[in-house]
N, C-alpha and C positions, 0 to 999 in steps of 0.2 A: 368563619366560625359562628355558629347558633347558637344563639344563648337561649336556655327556657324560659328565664325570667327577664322581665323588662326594668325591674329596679330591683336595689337592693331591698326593700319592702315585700317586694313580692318574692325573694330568696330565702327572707327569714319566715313569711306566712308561708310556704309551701305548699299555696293553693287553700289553703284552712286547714292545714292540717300539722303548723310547723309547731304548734302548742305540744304537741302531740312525739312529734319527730326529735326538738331539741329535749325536751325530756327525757326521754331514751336515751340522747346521748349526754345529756347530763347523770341521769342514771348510770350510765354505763360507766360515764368517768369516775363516777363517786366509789363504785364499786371497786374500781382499780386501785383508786388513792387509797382506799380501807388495804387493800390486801398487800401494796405494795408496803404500807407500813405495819401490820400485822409480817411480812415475810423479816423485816427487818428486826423485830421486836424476838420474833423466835429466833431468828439466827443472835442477836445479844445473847439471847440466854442460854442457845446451844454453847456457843464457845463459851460465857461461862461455866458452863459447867462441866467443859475439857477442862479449861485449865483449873477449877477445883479439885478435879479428878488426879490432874496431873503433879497439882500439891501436895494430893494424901498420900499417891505413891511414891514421891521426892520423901517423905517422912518415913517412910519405914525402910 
């Protein structure tokens, strides 16, 4: 098996350009976490407000 890199040094520089690369995927993770907790936050408040809904019509 061929490795392209000779150290782990040179897997994280990716040639000079790994400033560049993990940022992207640091970006990209960040991007996920924001939305994975945003999808969480709306779904809270969707099902609150079934079951508010499902309150007002138990009252009448």
């Amino acid at each position: 098996m061929n490795l392209w890199w000779k150290s782990a040094a040179d897997f994280w520089a990716m040639g000079g350009a790994g400033y560049f690369v993990w940022m992207s995927y640091g970006a990209l993770l960040l991007a996920v976490v924001i939305e994975l907790i945003g999808l969480a936050l709306r779904r809270r408040r969707a099902l609150a407000a079934i079951e508010e809904e499902r309150e007002l019509e138990a009252e009448n």
